[in-house]
C-alpha positions as CSV (number, residue, x, y, z in Angstrom):
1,X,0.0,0.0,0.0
2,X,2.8,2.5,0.6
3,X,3.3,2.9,-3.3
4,X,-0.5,4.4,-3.3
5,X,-0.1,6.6,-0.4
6,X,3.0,8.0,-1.6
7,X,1.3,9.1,-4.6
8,X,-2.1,9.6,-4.1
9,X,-2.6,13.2,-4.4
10,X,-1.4,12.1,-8.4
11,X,-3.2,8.6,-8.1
12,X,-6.8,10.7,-6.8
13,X,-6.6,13.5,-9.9
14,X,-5.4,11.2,-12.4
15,X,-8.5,9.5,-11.4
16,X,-10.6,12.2,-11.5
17,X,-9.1,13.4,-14.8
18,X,-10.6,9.9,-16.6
19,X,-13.5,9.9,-15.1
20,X,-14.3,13.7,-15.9
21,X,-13.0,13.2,-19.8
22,X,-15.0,9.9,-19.9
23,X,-17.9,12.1,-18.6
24,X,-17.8,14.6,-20.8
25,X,-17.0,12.1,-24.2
26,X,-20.6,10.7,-23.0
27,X,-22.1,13.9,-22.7
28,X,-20.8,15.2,-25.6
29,X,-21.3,12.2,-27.8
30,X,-24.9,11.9,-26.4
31,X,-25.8,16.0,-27.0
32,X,-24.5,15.1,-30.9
33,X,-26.9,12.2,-31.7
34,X,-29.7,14.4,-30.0
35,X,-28.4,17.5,-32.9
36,X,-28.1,14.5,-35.5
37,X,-31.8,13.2,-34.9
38,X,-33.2,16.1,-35.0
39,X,-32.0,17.2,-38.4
40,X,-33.0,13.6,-39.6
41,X,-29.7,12.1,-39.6
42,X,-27.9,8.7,-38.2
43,X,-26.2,8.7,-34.9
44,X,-22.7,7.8,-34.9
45,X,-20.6,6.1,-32.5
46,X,-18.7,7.0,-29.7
47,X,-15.5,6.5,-31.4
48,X,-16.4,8.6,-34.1
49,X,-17.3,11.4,-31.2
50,X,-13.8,11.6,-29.7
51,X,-11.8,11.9,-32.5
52,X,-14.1,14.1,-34.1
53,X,-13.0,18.3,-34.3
54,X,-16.0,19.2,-32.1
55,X,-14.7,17.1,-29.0
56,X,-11.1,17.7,-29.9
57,X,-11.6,21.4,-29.5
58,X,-13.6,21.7,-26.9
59,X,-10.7,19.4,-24.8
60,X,-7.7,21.3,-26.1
61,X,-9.1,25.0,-24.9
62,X,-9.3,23.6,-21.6
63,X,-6.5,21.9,-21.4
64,X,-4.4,25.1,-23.2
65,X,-5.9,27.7,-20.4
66,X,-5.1,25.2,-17.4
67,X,-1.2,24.8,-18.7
68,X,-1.1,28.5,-19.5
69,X,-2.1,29.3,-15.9
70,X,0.3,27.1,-14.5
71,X,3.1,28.1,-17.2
72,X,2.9,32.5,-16.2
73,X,1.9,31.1,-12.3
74,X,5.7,29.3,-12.3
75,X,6.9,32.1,-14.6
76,X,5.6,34.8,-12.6
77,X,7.0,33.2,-8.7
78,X,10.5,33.5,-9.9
79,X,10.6,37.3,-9.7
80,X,7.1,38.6,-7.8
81,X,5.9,37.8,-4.4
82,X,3.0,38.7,-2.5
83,X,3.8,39.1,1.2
84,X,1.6,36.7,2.8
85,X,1.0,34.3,1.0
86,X,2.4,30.7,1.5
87,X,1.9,30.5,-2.9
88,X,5.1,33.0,-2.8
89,X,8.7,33.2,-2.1
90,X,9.3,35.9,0.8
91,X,9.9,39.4,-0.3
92,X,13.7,39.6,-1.0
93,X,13.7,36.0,-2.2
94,X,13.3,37.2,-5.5
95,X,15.4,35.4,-8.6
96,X,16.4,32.1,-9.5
97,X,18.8,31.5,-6.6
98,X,22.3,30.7,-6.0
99,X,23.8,27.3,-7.1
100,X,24.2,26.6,-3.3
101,X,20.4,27.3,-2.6
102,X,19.0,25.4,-5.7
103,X,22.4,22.2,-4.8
104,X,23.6,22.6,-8.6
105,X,27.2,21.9,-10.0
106,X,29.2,21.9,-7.6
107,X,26.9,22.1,-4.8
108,X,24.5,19.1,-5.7
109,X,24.2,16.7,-3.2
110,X,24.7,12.9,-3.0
111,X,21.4,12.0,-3.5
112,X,20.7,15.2,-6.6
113,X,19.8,14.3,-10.1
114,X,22.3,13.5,-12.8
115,X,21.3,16.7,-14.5
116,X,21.8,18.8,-11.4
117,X,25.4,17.4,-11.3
118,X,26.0,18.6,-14.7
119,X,27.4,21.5,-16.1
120,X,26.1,23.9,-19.2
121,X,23.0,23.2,-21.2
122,X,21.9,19.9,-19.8
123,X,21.9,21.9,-16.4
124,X,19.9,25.1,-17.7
125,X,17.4,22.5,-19.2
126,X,17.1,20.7,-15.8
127,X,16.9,23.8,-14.0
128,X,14.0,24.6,-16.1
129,X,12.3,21.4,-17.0
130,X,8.8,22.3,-15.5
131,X,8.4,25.5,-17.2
132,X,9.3,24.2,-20.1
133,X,6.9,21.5,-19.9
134,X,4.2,23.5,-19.0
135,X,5.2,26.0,-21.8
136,X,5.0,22.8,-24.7
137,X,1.8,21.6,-23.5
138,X,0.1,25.0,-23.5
139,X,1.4,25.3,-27.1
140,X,0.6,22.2,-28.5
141,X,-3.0,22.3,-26.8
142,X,-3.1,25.9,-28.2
143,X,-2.5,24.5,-31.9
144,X,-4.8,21.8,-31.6
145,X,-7.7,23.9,-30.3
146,X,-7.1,26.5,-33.3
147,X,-6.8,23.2,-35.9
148,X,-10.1,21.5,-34.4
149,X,-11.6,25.0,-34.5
150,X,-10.7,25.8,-38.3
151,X,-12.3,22.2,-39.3
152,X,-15.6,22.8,-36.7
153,X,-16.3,26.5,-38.1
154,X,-15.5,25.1,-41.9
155,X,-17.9,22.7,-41.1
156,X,-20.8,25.4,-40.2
157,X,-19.6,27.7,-43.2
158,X,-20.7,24.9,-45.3
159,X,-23.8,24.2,-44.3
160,X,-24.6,27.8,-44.8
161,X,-22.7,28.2,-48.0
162,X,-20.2,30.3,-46.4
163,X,-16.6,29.8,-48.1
164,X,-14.6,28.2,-45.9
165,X,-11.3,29.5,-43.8
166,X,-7.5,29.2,-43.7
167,X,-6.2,28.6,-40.5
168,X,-4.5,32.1,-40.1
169,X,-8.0,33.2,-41.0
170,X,-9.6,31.3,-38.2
171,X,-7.5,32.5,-35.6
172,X,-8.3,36.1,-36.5
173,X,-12.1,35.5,-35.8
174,X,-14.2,36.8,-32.4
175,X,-15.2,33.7,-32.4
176,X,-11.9,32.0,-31.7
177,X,-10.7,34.7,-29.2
178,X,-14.5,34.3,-27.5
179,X,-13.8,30.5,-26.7
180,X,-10.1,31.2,-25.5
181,X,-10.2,34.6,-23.6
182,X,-13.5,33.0,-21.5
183,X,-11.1,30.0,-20.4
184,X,-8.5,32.7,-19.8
185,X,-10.6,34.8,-17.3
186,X,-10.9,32.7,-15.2
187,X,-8.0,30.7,-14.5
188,X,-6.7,34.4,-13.9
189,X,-8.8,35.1,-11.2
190,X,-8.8,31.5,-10.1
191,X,-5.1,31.8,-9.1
192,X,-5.5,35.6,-8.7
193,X,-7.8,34.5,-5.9
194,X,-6.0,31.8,-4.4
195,X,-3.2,33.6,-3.6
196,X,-4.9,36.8,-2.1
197,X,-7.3,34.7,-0.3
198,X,-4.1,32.4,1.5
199,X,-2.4,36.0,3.1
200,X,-5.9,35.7,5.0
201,X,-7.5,32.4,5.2
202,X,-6.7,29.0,6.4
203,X,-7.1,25.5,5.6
204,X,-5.7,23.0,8.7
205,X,-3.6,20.1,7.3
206,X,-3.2,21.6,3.4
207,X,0.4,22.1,2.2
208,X,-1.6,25.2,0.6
209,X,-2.0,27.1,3.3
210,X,0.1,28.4,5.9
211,X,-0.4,27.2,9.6
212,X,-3.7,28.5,11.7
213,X,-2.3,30.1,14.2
214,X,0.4,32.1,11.9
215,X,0.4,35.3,11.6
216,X,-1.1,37.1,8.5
217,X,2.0,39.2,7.6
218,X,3.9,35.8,6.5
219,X,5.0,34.8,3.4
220,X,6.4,31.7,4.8
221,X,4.4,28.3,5.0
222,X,6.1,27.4,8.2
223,X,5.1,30.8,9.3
224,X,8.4,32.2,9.8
């Protein structure tokens, strides 16, 4: 059992994250035989559904806004802080750190990754794996929303003998920068929130939040 409770904060959202995209396959795949029926035309099947432009883009905008919040949320900690707040560095920790404090080249320990041992580009790559990452995934989850969506408003165009769209084209439209700035909104606040809201508020036995009885001038979790 101690491989599952070592992980299970990933074990519970990976979880989660099936059963919520399952969810919404279903949903999505049921909604579109309703839409096919009632313009007189045969269902199609659940594989056809996921693979198809409309599912496609309605994943890859959420996904896109979710790895862009994360990517400008790790981006953004480096140099800012919010006094406070256990989501930031303390004010005068700003930067990327010494070698000593981030145990790099020479000061890696024992026990430190390969690619902390190392020296020149492996070691800049290393030292920014997660932001990178984060970056990719936004991107490529970026590109397949705008993809999907040139093929899903093509689609319409036709059926109201509308010419259709380049890609360039599509990504120019209100309606392309209606479904992305929406998604964009409100991870914003959501993180926006969460760390003004952690200066204040408390939640016993989260890692998110500092300790109850600490006071609200912190910026440390330990409350220091």
């Amino acid at each position: 059992m101690r491989p599952i409770r070592d992980n299970a904060l990933s074990l519970l959202f990976g979880a989660l994250f099936v059963i919520a995209l399952a969810g919404q396959a279903i949903a999505g795949w049921l909604e579109n035989n309703e839409l096919l029926a009632q313009h007189g035309q045969p269902a199609e099947p659940l594989s056809q559904f996921v693979t198809s432009s409309e599912f496609i883009v309605d994943v890859a905008e959420n996904w896109q806004s979710e790895f862009l919040q994360f990517f400008l949320f790790i981006a953004a900690t480096i140099w800012l802080v919010q006094r406070g707040s256990p989501e930031s560095k303390k004010p005068g920790d700003e930067g990327p750190g010494s070698d000593e404090e981030q145990m790099v080249g020479d000061h890696a320990q024992p026990d430190s990754p390969e690619w902390a041992r190392s020296r020149g580009i492996r070691q800049v790559i290393f030292s920014n794996s997660l932001l990178i990452v984060m970056g990719v995934v936004f991107v490529l989850s970026w590109l397949a929303q705008s993809l999907a969506g040139t093929v899903v408003m093509n689609s319409e165009n036709a059926q109201h003998g509308e010419p259709p769209m380049t890609w360039a084209e599509y990504i120019g439209t209100p309606d392309f920068w209606d479904r992305t700035l929406q998604n964009w909104q409100s991870e914003f606040l959501a993180v926006g929130a969460m760390i003004a809201l952690s200066i204040f508020l408390r939640q016993r036995g989260s890692s998110e939040s500092k300790p109850v009885g600490a006071p609200h001038p912190t910026t440390s979790v330990s409350g220091e």
